[in-house]
Structure formats: structure tokens, C-alpha cells
N, C-alpha and C positions, 0 to 999 in steps of 0.2 A: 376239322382240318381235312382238304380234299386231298389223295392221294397224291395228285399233282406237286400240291405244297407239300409235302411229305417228304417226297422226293427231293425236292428242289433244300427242305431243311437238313436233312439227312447228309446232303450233298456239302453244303457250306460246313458242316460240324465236323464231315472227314476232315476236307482241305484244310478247318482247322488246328484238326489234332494231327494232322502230317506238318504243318506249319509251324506248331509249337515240340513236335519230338526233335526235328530238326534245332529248333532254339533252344530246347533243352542241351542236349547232346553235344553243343557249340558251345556253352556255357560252363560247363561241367569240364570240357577238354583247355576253355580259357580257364577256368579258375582248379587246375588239377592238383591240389595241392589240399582245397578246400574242404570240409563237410559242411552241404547244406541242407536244413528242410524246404518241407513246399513254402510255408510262409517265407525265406529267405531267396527261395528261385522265383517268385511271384515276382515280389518285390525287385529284385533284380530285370526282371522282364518286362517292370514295369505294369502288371495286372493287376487290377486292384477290385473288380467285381468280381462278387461272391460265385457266380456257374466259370468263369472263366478260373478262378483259384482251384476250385473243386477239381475240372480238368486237370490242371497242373499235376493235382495228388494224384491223380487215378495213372496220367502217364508216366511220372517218377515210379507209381508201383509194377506198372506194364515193364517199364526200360529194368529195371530191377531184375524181374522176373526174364526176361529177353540176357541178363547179364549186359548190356549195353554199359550201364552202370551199377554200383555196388549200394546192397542197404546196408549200413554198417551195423543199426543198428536200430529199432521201428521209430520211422520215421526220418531218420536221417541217413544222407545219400552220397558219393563221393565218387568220383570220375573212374572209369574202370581202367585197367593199363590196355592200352593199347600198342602198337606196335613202334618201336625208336625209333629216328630217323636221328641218322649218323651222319655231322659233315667234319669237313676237314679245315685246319685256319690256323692262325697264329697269335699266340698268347698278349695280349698288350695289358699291360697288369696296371692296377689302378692300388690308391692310398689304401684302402679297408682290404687289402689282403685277396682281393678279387682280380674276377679280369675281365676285358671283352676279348671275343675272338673276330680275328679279320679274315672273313673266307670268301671266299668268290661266289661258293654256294647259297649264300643270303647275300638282299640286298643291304639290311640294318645288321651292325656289330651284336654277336649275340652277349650276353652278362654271362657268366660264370661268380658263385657266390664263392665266399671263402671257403664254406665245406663241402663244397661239390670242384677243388682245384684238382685232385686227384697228386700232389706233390709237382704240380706242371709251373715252371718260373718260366719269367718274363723272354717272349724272344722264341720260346719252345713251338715246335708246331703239333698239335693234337687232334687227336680224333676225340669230337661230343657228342652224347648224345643231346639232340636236341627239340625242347617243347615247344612247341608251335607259339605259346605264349604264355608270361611266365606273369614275374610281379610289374607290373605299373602296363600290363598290357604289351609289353616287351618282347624279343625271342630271347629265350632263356637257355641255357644246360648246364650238361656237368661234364666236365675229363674223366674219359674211360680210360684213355691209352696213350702216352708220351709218345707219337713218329718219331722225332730228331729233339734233341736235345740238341742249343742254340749254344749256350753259354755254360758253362759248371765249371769257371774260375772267377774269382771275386776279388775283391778288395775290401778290404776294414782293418778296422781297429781291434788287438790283440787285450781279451780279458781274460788274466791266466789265472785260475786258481792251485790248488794243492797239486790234487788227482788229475786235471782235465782243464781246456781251454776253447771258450767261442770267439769266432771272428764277429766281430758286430758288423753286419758287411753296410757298406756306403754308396748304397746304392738307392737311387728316388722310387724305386720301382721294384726292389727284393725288401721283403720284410720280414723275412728268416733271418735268424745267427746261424751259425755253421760251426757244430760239435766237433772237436780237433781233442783228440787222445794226448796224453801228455807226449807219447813215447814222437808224437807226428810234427812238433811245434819248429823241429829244424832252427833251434837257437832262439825263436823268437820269445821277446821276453815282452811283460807287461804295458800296455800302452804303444807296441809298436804297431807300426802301419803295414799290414803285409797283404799277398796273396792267397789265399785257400783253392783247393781243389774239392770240389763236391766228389765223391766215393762212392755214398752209397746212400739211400734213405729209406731207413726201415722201416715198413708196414706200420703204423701207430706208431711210430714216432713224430713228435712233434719239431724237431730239427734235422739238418740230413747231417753224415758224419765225411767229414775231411781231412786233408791236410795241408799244411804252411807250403808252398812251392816255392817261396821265395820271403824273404824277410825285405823290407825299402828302406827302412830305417824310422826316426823319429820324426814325429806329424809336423807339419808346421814350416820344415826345409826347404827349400827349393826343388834339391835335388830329388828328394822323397816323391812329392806333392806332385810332378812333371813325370816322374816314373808311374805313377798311382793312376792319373789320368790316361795317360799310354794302354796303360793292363787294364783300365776300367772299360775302356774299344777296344780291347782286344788287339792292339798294334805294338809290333814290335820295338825292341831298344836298343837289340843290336845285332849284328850278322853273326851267321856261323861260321866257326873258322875254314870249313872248307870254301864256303864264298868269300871271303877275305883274303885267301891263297890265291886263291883264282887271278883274282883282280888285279895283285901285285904282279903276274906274270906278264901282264898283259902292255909290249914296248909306249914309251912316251915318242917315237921319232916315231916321224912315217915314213915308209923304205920309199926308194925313188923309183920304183916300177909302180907303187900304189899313185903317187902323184902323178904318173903319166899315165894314167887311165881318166883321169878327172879333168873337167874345165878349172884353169886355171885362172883366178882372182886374187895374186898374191901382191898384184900391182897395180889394183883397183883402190884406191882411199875407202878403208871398211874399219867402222868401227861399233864397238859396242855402249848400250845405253841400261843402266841398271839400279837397282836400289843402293845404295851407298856399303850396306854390310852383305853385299853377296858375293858368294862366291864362286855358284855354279852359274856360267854365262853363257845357256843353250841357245842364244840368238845375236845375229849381228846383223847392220845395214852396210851395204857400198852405194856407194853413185857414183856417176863418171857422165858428163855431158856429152854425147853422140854427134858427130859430126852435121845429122838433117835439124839440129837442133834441140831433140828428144832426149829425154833422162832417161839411163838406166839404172834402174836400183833392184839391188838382190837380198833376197831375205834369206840369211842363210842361218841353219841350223848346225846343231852337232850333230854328226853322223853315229848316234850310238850304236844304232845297227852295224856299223862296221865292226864293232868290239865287242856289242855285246850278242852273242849267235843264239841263235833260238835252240830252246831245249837245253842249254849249258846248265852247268848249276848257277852264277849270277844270272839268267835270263826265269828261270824258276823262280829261283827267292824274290825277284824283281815283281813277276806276274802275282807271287803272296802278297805281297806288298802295294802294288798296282800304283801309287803314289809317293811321293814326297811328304810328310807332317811337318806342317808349322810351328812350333809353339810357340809362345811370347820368348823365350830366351833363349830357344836351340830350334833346331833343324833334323829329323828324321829322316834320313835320307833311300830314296828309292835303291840307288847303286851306289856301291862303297866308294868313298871319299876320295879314292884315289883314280876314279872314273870319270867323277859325277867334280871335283872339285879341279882335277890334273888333267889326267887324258884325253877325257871330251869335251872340259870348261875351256873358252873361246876367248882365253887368256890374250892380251897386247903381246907384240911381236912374237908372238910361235905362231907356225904353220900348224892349221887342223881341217882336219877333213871333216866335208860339213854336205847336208844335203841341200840343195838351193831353187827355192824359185827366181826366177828373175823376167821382170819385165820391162819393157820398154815405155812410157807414160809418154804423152805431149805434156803443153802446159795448162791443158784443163784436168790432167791426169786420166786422160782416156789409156785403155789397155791397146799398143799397136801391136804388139806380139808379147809374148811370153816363152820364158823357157825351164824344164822342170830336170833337176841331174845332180847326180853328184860333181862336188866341187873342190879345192883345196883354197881355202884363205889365210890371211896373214895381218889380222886387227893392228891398224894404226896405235889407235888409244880407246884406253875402258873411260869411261865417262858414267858420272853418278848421273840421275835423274836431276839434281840440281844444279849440278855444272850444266850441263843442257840448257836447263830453264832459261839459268842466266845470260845464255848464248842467243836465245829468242829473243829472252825480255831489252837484250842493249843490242846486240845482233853485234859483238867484239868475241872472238876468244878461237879457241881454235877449231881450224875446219869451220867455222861460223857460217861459209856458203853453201857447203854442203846441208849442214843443221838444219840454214833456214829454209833453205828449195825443198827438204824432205817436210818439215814442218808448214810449207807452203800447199804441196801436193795431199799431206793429210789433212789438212781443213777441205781441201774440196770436197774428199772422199768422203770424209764425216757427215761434209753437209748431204749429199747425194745419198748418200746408207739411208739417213734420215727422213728425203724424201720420198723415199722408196719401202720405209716400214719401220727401218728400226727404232726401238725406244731407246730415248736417252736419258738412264738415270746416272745421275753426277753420284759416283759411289764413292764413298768416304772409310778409311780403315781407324782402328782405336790403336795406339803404337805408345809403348812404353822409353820410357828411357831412365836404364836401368845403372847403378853403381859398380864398383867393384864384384861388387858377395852377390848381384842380382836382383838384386831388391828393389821394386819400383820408388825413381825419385820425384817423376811427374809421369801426369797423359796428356797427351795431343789426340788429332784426328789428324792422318793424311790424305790432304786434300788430290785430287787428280789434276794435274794442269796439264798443261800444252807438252811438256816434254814425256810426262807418262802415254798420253793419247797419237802423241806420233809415232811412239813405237807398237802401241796396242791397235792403231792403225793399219799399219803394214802388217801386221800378225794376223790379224782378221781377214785382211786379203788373202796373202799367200792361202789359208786355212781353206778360205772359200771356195778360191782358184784350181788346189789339188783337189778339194771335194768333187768340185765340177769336173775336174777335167776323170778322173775315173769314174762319178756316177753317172756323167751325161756325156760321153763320146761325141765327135764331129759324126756326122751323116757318114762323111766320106771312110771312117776311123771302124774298123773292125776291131773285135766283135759286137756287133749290134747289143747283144743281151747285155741287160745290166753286170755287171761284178762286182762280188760280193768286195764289202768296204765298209769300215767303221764310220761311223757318223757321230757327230754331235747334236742332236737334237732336242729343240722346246716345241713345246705342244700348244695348241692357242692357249688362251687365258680362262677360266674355270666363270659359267656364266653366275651361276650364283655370286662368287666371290667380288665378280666388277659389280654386281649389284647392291653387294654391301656396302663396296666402294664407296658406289654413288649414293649411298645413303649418309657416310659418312664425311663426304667432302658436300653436300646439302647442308650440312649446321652452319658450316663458313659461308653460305648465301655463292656456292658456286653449281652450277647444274652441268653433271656429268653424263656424256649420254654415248655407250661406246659399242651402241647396236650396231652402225653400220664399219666402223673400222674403231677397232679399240684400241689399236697402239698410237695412231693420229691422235683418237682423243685424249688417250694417256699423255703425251708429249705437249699438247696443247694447254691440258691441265696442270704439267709439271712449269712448263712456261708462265699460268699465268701467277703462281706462288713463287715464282724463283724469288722475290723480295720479301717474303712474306716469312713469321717463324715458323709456319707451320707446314713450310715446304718438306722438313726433312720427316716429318711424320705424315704427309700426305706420302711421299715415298716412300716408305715405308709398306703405307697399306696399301700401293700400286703392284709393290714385289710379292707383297704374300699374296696378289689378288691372280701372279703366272703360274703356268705349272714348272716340274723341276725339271731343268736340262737334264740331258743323261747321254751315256752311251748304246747306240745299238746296230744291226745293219741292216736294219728296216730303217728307210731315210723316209719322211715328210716336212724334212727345210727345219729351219730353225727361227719361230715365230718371232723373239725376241732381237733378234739381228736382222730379219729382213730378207733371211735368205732363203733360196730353195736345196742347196745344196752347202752342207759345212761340216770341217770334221776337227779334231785337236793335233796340225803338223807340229808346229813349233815350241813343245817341251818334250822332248822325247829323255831329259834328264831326269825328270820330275815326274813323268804320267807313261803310266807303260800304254794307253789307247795310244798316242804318239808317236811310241815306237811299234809299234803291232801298224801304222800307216805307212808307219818309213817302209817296213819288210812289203807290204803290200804295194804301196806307188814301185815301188825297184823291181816288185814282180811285172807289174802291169808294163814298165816301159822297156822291158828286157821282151816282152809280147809273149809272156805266159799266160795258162788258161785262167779262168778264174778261180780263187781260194774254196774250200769248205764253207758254207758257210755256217753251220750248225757248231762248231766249237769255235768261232770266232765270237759266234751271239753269247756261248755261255762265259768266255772271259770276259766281254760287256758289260752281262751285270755283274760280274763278279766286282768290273772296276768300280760300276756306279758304287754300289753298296760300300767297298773300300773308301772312297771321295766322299762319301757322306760320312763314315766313320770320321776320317781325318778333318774334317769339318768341323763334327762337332767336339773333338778332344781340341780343334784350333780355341773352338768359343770357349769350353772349359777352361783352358789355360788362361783365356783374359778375363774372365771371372775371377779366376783365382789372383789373377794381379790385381784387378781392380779391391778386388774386396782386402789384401793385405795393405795394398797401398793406403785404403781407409781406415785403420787398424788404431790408427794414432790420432785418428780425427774424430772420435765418439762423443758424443755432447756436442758439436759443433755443427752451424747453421748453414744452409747452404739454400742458393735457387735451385731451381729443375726445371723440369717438363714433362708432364705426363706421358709414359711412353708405353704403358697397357692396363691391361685389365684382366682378371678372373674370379671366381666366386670367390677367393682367397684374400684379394686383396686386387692396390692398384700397384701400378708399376710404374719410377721415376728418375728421368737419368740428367743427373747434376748438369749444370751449366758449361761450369767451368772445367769438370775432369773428367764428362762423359761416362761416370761412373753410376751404373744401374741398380737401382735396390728396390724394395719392395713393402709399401705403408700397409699393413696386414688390416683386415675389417677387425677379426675380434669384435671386442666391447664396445666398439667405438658407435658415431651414428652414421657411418656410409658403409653404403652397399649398389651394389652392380647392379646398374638396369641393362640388362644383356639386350633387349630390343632397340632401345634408344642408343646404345654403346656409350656409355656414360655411366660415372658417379654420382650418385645423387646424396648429398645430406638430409637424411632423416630431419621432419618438423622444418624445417628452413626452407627445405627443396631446393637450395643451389646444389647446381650441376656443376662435373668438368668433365671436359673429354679432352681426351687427345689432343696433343701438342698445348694445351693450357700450362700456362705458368705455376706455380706454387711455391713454396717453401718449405722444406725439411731441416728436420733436426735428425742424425744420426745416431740411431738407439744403439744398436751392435754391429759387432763384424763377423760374422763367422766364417771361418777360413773352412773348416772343416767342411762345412753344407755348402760355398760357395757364396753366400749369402748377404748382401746388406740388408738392413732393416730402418726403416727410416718411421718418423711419423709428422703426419702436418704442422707445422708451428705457426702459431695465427689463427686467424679467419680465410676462410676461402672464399669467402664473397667477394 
């Protein structure tokens, strides 16, 4: 061999073994967990000739010797510690007692195993240490340290023994009991449904230790089950008596110096349009025909601002609360009853002071001017949503000119929104109708018609109109700079998510293509299923395909409506972001500077987070009805419609009661083709997806889990 070639082999055999220390070393920090020999890093590495194995050994024994990696033992080798990298995130706990964490610091959720939780529950925000890659090629770690602690009150079921008692707590996502001292139990006796407080959890203990905060009574009750879900979000049940003081002080007249400060509309034809069982009426319409021809109609609010003062104690407990709760058979209320139901409810014949847009429309409903102020009104008549209807549908009853000119002027607007962006989903609600004791005797769906959308109409304007008029000033209108202002804002639509869409309305032979405008194509495609059964499941996967409204004062329009500017005026009973608008439009047009805006953004999310809470204790509670309502119907057959899917099972919501359960795989021979988004039957290969028909027989009901359990009866071919 000439020295030349000497050289030139010498040279390829470094670059080599620089190229395999490297693959070693990468190997060894991926599988750090492991011991392996050279035949087990060969093969890993994929080397399978004899001079190239040899190397392997000789650099395992170099890195060795270098400490790079450890010999445990001759011949075998295992990843040296290296140095931790710490992020920070939030615990989302999983069935096996684990979790991922959600941190901004990675782009993938890292795993946490069950004995690397460090005692960290669900909700908690912790510091990990974190392996670059752990099992299945994953980011992996482990909780060193609890920052905040989310949650440490619970809900379960009481199992008392002699000496001592555990809450078996009822929750999808905690998998602890909660150890409770006899002396801590606060009355609670065997099988009750109560509260625990987490205390303390001691080092190698396998349970944390608490106590009873409250007892709710016996499982299965109304009253119980409605309190349970409440303390399950963490939402309150009732006010403190110093906020309840308050609120009684506070006069039902309004002095006659306050009415002569206000545009007066008490002899304008104003009335209100609302659900049949409501009681707080934070919104009313007037109209009055204008002499050039021109309608004026005013969208007037309750002026809670006027009563409720910032920083008071009800304006505090208000901002803890940030909303209103629904539940299937009560009401949660933002501001005490005597507020929210008397003072500021926009009751028939009482004067109330209201804050008001008002504009002036032709008859295509163009804006010729607008005016934004406090006002004093004096509501003709409260009118249901269905005396309305009726008033459209035969165009007799009272005020019927008024009715229909208002219901004339919101079809155009409708249509216009629409050709200008917004999506139109026909949104449909689950509604009980309940006995005496509470108890569901049937379900409906509430459908949206003409007289819901004429008032959702004009609500949407005014909304839009004060968004605009404080985020985008006239030219001529000082001060130029923005001002800080709450917004309601959606974010476009998550491109993956339309993508699955379109994968999924492709089965039904339709081609979705929402590259260059996706709310068009969304609305075009809800258009062409309007006749079809599988329109209410193709909407379905249109809304989970947006992202989520929310509040904030960083404004980028509202993708979902069309708008460039929109904020929440018109519940200021029910949503403290509405009242936090009212205070700021009064500043703005009184020509103060602009607000703060750094504690305006943190009460923003404080609401979103509240409004998702009160959300989801909404859907909890019709879980809970639905599934009682089926209580009595076990063994009994019923149609459906496929309405999801997970590695678990499928998911199927009856025909006739709208009532959802869930056919479990188990034993059986279907299972989730997660690509195709489909069921597939084992050996047959029939499929069903989405919106397909079927039939169930209902196995169980569990109240307690929220639970139906259905299983196919038939053939599903």
C-alpha cells in the first residue's frame, strides 16, 4: 500500500469512528434507561460486518474510559448522567395514574410515568426534569417540584370505617382516595357524597391526608348531584352574606335627578324578547318610524354599571365569578337576585336605567347614524321567544308591526354578515322538561328560529358597533392611539383540523376545499347537507375544526362572525367582560384617557377560564339528566347515530331523546380505525362512521360516572 493510500485509509477510518462515537453517544442518551452490550448497539445501529462490530467494541471501551458512558459491568454499558434540563407546564393526567405536561418549552406534550408524578395532580403546574427521549422515542420526565397547586378540593363518595375514612374521589382524571381522620369527617357518614380538602401528603405515603369541608348529602338527588358538579369546577353556590347585604341596600326607584341626566325612551314602544323561564331581562328592543322614513331601533341594556361600582364587595365577588351558570334546573347567578332578577331585570312597565345603542337604519338596513349613551326605559311587554314566533309566523298579535319591521331589517343584516364571512351554524340546545321533584319527564332540542335570531341580531350589531366605535375612532375623533378595550375574539380555523374535515365529509362523495376562504366553504358545505342526516354531524366537525372564542385586549376581529372589531356589550347581568365594557365605553365617551391595560388582560383570562368552567359543569349537568332520564329504560331498544369515536369505544346519540352513550370495544369485534375515522368490524370489514344510523340496546345507566352504555343490537351491515 503507497503512502498516499495510507493516508487517504487512515483518513476515511477517523471520519468513521468520529461518526459512529457520535451514534453511539446519541443512542445511549435515546435509550438512557437501558444496559447494552456491543452486539446489542451494533445491531441497534444496524452494523452487521465483522471490522465494523469490532470498532463498535473498541469505541464503547474508549467512551467508557472518557466517562462519556458507564461499563456497569465487562461488557456492558449504559448512558452516563448527564446534566437535567428543567421545564416548566401543566399536569394533564391520563387513566394509568400518569400525565403529559403542557409547556410552551417543548413542542410535543412530555409523558410523566406514574412513579416519576412526584404527588403532582391533575391541573397542578410543575417543574420536570426532562429526557430528551424517553420510551417509544417520546420526550419523557419526572416532577421534581409542585409551583402551584391547581385544585386540592374534591368530590366523592364517603367510605367510613372504625378508626378512619377515604373520599373515593369522582373524578376522570384523579386516581387517589383521600385519607380523612375520623376526628375530620364533619358528620359525614357512610356512602355520602361530600367535599374533601387535600392537607397534606406525606413523603411515602401512598394517599394524601384531608378533611370533609362539606357533607352534600345522599348520591343520586338532585340537589346533591347539582351541588357536586358546581364544587367539581370549583364554582360557587352561594354568596357571602356580606355580598347579599350589599345588594339589598341598593334602591329599586330611580331618583329623578338620575333620569334627567339620560336620553329619555320611556315613550318609545320598547319591549323585551326572551326564553319563557327567564328572569334576568338584560336586553330590550324600541322602534319608532322617523319622520324621513327611517327606523330607529335601540338596543338597550341594563345599566349594571350604574349599581354595581367597581371594587365594591358585589363587584369583587362578581369578577370571582365572572359569569352566570346554567344548569339543567337552576341558575347560578353572577349578581345576587335582587340585582340580577329586580334592579337591573328590564321587567314590563318599570322605568330602568339602561345603557343604549341606537340607530337609525333605512329600509335595506343601512347604518344612517348611530348613537351610544345612557338611557331610561319603560318596556311595553316581556314577550317569550314563542309569542314572537307566532307574531312572524301569522303576522297578528301585539306590536306585530313593530315585530315584523324588526324581523324584516334582521334578515337583511343576517344575510349581509354572511356575505361578508360569517359562518352560519343552525345551533340547536338539549332542554329538559322537568316534574315537580326535578326529575326529567322528556328531551327535546331547541331549535333557533326567526324570533331567537332577531334578537341575536341586533345583539351582534350593537356588540360590533361599540367594539368599533372604541377600537377604530373616526379620522376626525381624538385620540388617534388605540384604547385599551375588551374584545371578543376567534382566531381563524386550525389548518390541520379543516383538513381532517375534509377528509371526513370525502366518505359522503363531497369535496371540501377551504384553502382559499374557509368560512365560504364551510357555509357552502353546511348548505349543501341542510336536507341530508348527516348535516348535524358534519356540524359538528365544522366547530371542533374553529379555534375557541375568548376574551382579551389584544383585538384580531372575530373570524367566526365576520368581523374586524367585537366585543360582549349586551349581558352585563350575566358576564362580568360586559360589564368591564359598559365601565370603559362611559369612560371613553365622558373623553378620558385610556384604561391600564395590563390588569384589564389579567381579568380576561381569568373570565375565559371561568366561561369554560361554567361550560363544562353546563354539559355535566345534561349528562346527568340524560343519563337519569334513561334510568328506567335498560333493556330497551332504541335508533341512534353515530356521534364519535376513541380507542375506548364508539359514541351514539338516540333519535328520539338526543340522549348520548357510549357502545364500549371490550370483547366485542370492532375497533377504531383512527386514520379512516371509522369503525370497522373485525373479519366482515363493515365500516360506520359518523352520522350512520344504528341501533342500540341500553346495557346501563350510571348516574354516578354520568354514563350510558349501549351495545349494538343487530347487524350493522
Amino acid at each position: 500500500m503507497t503512502q498516499k493510500k495510507r493516508k487517504t485509509y487512515k483518513k476515511k477510518s477517523q471520519k468513521l469512528t468520529k461518526h459512529l462515537n457520535k451514534e453511539i453517544v446519541t443512542l445511549f442518551k435515546n435509550n438512557n434507561t437501558r444496559t447494552l452490550n456491543y452486539k446489542q448497539v451494533a445491531s441497534l445501529l444496524e452494523i452487521h460486518d465483522s471490522p465494523s462490530r469490532k470498532l463498535v467494541y473498541q469505541i464503547l471501551e474508549d467512551l467508557a474510559q472518557k466517562k462519556q458512558i458507564i461499563s456497569v459491568q465487562r461488557g456492558q454499558y449504559r448512558c452516563a448522567p448527564f446534566e437535567e434540563v428543567f421545564i416548566y407546564g401543566t399536569v394533564d393526567a391520563i387513566r394509568n395514574g400518569g400525565a403529559y405536561i403542557v409547556s410552551d418549552d417543548v413542542k410535543e406534550d412530555v409523558y410523566i410515568a406514574p412513579k416519576n408524578m412526584y404527588r403532582a395532580l391533575h391541573g397542578d403546574r410543575v417543574k420536570v426534569a426532562f429526557f430528551t427521549r424517553g420510551r417509544r422515542h417520546k420526550p419523557e420526565g419526572k416532577v421534581v417540584e409542585i409551583d402551584a397547586k391547581q385544585k386540592r378540593e374534591f368530590v366523592g363518595i364517603l367510605e367510613v370505617n372504625q378508626k378512619f375514612a377515604f373520599l373515593k374521589v369522582n373524578h376522570p382524571k384523579v386516581n387517589v382516595d383521600i385519607y380523612i381522620p375520623k376526628e375530620k369527617l364533619q358528620k359525614g357518614k357512610q356512602g355520602d357524597k361530600a367535599i374533601a380538602r387535600i392537607n397534606d401528603w406525606p413523603e411515602g405515603a401512598s394517599s394524601p391526608f384531608g378533611q370533609i369541608v362539606e357533607v352534600l348529602g345522599v348520591p343520586g338527588t338532585n340537589h346533591t348531584e347539582m351541588h357536586a358538579i358546581l364544587a367539581e369546577y370549583g364554582l360557587p353556590r352561594t354568596f357571602p352574606e356580606n355580598v347579599s347585604a350589599a345588594a339589598t341596600q341598593i334602591p329599586l326607584e330611580i331618583p329623578k335627578e338620575e333620569i334627567a341626566k339620560r336620553r329619555d325612551f320611556r315613550n318609545v314602544t320598547t319591549f323585551t324578547i326572551d326564553p319563557e323561564d327567564a328572569k334576568d331581562f338584560d336586553d330590550a328592543l324600541s322602534i319608532q318610524k322617523k319622520d324621513n322614513g327611517n327606523w330607529e331601533v335601540g338596543v338597550h341594556i341594563a345599566d349594571v354599571a350604574h349599581y354595581v361600582k367597581a371594587d365594591s364587595v358585589i363587584d369583587q365577588e362578581a369578577t370571582k365569578r365572572a359569569t352566570s351558570v346554567y344548569l339543567v334546573d337552576r341558575v347560578i347567578p353572577m349578581l345576587p337576585e335582587v340585582l340580577s332578577n329586580q334592579v337591573c331585570s328590564l321587567r314590563p312597565e318599570e322605568e330602568k336605567c339602561v345603557f343604549s345603542v341606537v340607530f337609525e337604519l333605512n329600509e335595506k338596513a343601512t347604518i344612517i347614524h348611530e348613537w351610544l349613551g345612557k338611557s331610561v326605559i319603560r318596556s311595553d311587554r316581556r314577550f317569550t321567544y314563542e309569542e314572537a314566533q307566532e307574531i312572524i309566523e301569522t303576522q297578528k298579535g301585539d306590536f306585530a308591526t313593530e315585530i315584523l319591521q324588526l324581523d324584516k331589517l334582521a334578515k337583511i343584516m343576517r344575510k349581509e354578515r354572511t356575505q361578508n364571512g360569517a359562518i352560519e351554524f343552525s345551533s340547536s340546545e338539549v332542554r329538559f322538561h322537568l316534574n315537580k321533584d326535578g326529575n326529567p319527564i322528556s328531551v327535546h332540542k331547541k331549535e333557533m328560529k326567526d324570533s331567537n335570531r332577531l334578537v341575536e341580531d341586533f345583539m351582534l350589531l350593537a356588540n360590533k358597533q361599540v367594539a368599533t366605535f372604541v377600537g377604530k375612532p373616526p379620522q376626525s375623533q381624538t385620540p388617534q392611539k388605540a384604547r385599551s378595550f375588551v374584545y371578543r375574539i376567534h382566531d381563524l380555523p386550525n389548518a390541520e383540523k379543516l383538513e381532517t374535515l375534509a377528509k371526513f365529509v370525502k366518505q359522503f362523495d363531497y369535496k371540501f376545499k377551504p384553502d382559499a376562504n374557509p368560512a365560504a366553504a364551510i357555509n357552502e358545505m353546511l348548505k349543501a347537507f341542510a336536507d341530508r342526516p348527516e348535516r348535524s354531524m358534519i356540524e359538528i366537525m365544522s366547530i371542533r375544526s374553529m379555534a375557541k372564542a375568548c376574551y382579551t385586549t389584544r383585538n384580531i376581529g372575530h373570524y367566526g362572525l365576520g368581523f374586524d372589531y367585537y366585543t360582549h356589550f349586551t349581558s352585563p347581568i350575566r358576564r362580568y367582560p360586559d360589564l368591564m365594557v359598559h365601565r370603559l365605553l362611559e369612560r371613553y365617551l365622558n373623553g378620558a384617557n385610556s384604561a391600564k391595560e395590563a390588569p384589564l388582560e389579567v381579568t380576561c383570562k381569568h373570565c375565559s377560564i371561568m366561561e369554560k368552567k361554567a361550560t363544562d359543569a353546563e354539559r355535566s349537568s345534561i349528562k346527568y339528566m340524560q343519563v337519569q332520564y334513561m334510568t328506567d329504560k335498560v333493556g330497551e331498544v332504541f335508533e341512534g347515530m353515530v356521534s364519535g369515536f376513541n380507542d375506548y369505544g364508539m359514541y351514539v346519540e338516540l333519535t328520539d331523546n338526543y340522549c348520548e352513550g357510549r357502545v364500549p370495544f371490550g370483547e366485542t369485534d370492532y375497533s377504531f380505525d383512527e386514520r379512516n375515522h371509522c369503525v370497522v368490524e373485525r373479519g366482515s370489514g363493515v365500516k360506520l362512521y359518523l352520522g350512520d344510523p344504528v341501533t342500540v340496546l341500553v346495557k346501563s345507566a350510571d348516574l354516578e360516572r354520568k354514563q350510558l352504555e349501549f351495545e349494538l343490537a343487530g347487524d350493522i351491515a
